[in-house]
mmCIF file of the C-alpha atoms, coordinates in Angstrom:
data_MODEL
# 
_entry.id   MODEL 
# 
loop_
_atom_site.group_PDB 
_atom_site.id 
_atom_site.type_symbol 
_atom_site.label_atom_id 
_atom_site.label_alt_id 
_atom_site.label_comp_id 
_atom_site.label_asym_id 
_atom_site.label_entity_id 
_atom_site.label_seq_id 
_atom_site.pdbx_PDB_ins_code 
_atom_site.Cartn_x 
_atom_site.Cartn_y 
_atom_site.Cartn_z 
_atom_site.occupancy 
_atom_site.B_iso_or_equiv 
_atom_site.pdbx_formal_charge 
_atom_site.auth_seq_id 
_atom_site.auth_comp_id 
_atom_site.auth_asym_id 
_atom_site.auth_atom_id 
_atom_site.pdbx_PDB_model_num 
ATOM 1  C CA . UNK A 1 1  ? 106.858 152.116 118.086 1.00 0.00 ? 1  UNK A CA 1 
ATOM 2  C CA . UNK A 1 2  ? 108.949 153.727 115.528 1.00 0.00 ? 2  UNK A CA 1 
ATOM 3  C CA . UNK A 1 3  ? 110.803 150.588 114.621 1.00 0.00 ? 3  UNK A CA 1 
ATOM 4  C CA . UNK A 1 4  ? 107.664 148.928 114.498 1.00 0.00 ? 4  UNK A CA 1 
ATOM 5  C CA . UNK A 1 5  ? 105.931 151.826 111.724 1.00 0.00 ? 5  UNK A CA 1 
ATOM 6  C CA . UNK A 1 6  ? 109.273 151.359 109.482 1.00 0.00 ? 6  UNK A CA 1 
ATOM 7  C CA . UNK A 1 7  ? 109.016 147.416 109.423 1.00 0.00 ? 7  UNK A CA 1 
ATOM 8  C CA . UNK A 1 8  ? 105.360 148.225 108.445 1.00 0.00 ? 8  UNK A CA 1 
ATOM 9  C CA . UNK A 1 9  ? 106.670 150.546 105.520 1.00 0.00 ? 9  UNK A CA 1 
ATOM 10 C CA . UNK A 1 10 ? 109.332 148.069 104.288 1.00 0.00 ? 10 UNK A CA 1 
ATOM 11 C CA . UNK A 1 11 ? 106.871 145.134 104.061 1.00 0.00 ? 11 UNK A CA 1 
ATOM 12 C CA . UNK A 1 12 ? 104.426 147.009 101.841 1.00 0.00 ? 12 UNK A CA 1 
ATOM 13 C CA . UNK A 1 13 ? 107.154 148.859 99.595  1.00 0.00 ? 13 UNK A CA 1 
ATOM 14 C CA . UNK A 1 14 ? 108.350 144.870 99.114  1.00 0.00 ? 14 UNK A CA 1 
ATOM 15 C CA . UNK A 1 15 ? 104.791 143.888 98.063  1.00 0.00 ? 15 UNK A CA 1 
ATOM 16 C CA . UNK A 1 16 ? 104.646 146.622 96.187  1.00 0.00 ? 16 UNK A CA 1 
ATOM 17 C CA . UNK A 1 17 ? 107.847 145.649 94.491  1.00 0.00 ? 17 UNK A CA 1 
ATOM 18 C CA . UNK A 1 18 ? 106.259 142.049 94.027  1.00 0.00 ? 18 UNK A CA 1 
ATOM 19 C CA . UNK A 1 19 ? 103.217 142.891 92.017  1.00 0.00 ? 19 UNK A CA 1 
ATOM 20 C CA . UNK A 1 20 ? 104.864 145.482 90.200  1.00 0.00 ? 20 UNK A CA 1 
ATOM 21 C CA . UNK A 1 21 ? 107.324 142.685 88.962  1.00 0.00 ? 21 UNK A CA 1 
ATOM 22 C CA . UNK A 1 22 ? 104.460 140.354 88.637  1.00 0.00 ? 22 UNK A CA 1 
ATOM 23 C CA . UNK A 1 23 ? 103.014 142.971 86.156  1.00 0.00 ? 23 UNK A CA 1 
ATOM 24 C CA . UNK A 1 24 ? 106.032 143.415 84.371  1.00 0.00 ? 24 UNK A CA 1 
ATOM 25 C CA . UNK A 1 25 ? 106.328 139.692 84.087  1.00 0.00 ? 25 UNK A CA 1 
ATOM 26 C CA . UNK A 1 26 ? 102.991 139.691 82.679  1.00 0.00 ? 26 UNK A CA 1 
ATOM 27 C CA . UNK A 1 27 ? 102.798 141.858 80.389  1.00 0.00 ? 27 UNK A CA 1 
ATOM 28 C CA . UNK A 1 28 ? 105.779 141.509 78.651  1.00 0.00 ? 28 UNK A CA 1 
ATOM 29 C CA . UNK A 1 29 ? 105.150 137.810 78.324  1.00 0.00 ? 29 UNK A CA 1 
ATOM 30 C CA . UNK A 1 30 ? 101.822 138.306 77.149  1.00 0.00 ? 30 UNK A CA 1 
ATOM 31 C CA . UNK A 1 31 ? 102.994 140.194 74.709  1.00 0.00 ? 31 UNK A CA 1 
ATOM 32 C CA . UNK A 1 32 ? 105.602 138.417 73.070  1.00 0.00 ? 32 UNK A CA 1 
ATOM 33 C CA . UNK A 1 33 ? 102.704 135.204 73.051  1.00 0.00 ? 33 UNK A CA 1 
ATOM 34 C CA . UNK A 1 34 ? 100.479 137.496 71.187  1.00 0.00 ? 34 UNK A CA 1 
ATOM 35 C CA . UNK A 1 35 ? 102.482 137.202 68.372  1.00 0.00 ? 35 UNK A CA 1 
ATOM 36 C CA . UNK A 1 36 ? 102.286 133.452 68.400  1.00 0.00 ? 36 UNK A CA 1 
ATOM 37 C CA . UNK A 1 37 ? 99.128  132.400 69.870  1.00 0.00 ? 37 UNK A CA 1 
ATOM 38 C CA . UNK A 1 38 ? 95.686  133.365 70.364  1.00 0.00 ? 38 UNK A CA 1 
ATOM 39 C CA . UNK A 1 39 ? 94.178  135.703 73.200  1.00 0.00 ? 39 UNK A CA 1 
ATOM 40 C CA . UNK A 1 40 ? 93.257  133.332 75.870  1.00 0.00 ? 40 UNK A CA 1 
ATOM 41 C CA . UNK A 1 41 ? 95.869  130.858 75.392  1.00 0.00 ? 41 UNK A CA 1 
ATOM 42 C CA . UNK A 1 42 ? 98.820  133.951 75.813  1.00 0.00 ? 42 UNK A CA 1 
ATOM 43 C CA . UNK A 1 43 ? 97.023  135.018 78.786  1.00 0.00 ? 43 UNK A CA 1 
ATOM 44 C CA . UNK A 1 44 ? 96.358  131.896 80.280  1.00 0.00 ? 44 UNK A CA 1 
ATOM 45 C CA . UNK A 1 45 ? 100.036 131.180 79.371  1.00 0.00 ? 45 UNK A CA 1 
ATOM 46 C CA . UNK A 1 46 ? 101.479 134.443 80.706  1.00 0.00 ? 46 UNK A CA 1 
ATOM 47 C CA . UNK A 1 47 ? 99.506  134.296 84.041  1.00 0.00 ? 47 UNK A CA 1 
ATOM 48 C CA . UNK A 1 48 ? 101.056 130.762 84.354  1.00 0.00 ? 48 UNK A CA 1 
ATOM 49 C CA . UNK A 1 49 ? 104.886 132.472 83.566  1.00 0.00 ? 49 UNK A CA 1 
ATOM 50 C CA . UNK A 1 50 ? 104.435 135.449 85.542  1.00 0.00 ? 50 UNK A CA 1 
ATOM 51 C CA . UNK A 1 51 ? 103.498 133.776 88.481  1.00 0.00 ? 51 UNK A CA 1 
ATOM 52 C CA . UNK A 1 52 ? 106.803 130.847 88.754  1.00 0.00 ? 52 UNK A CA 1 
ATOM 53 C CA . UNK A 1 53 ? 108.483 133.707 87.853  1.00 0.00 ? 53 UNK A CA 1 
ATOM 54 C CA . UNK A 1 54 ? 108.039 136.070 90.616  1.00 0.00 ? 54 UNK A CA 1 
ATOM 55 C CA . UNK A 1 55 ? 108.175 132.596 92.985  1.00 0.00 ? 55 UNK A CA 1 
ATOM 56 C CA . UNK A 1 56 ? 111.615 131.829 91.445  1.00 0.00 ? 56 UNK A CA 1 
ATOM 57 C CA . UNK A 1 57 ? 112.379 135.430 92.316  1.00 0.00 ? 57 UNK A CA 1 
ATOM 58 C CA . UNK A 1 58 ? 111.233 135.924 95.617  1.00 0.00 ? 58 UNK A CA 1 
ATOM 59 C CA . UNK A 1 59 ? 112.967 132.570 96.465  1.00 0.00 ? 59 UNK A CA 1 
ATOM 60 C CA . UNK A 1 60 ? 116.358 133.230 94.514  1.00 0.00 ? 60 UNK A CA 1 
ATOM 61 C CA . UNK A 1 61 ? 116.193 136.723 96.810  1.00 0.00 ? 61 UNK A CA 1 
ATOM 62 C CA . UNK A 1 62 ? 115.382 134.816 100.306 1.00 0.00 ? 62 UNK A CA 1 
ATOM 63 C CA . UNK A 1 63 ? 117.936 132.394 100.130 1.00 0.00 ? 63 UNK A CA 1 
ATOM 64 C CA . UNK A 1 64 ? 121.096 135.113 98.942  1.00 0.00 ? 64 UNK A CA 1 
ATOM 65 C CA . UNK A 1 65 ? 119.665 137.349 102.150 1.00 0.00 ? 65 UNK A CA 1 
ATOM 66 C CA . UNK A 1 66 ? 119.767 134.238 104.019 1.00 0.00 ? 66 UNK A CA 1 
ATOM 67 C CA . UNK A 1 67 ? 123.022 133.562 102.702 1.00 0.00 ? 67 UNK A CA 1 
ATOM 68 C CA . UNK A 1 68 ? 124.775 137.111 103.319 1.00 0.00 ? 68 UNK A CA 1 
ATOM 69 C CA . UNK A 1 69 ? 123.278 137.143 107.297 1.00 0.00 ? 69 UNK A CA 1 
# 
């Protein structure tokens, strides 16, 4: 039961780790486009960047665990 409650834990704390580079994805990307473009356009634009982003991540990360196993 105990292994069970710490595979729990780890799954969240990685979705947790996820969004929060989701957000930091965002943000900063949003930002920089704000200099450039208007409102709408960087956010549409940074939603689009954040999200391949954190895809490219969380795939780049699967296949080097994959790899080291």
């Amino acid at each position: 039961m105990k292994q069970h409650r710490q595979e729990t834990l780890a799954f969240w704390i990685y979705i947790a780790f996820i969004i929060s580079v989701w957000c930091v994805y965002f943000v900063l990307t949003t930002v920089i486009l704000l200099i450039f473009l208007k409102l709408l356009i960087a956010l549409t634009v940074g939603l689009i960047v954040a999200t391949v982003m954190t895809l490219l991540f969380v795939l780049v990360q699967r296949i080097f665990h994959s790899l080291s196993q």
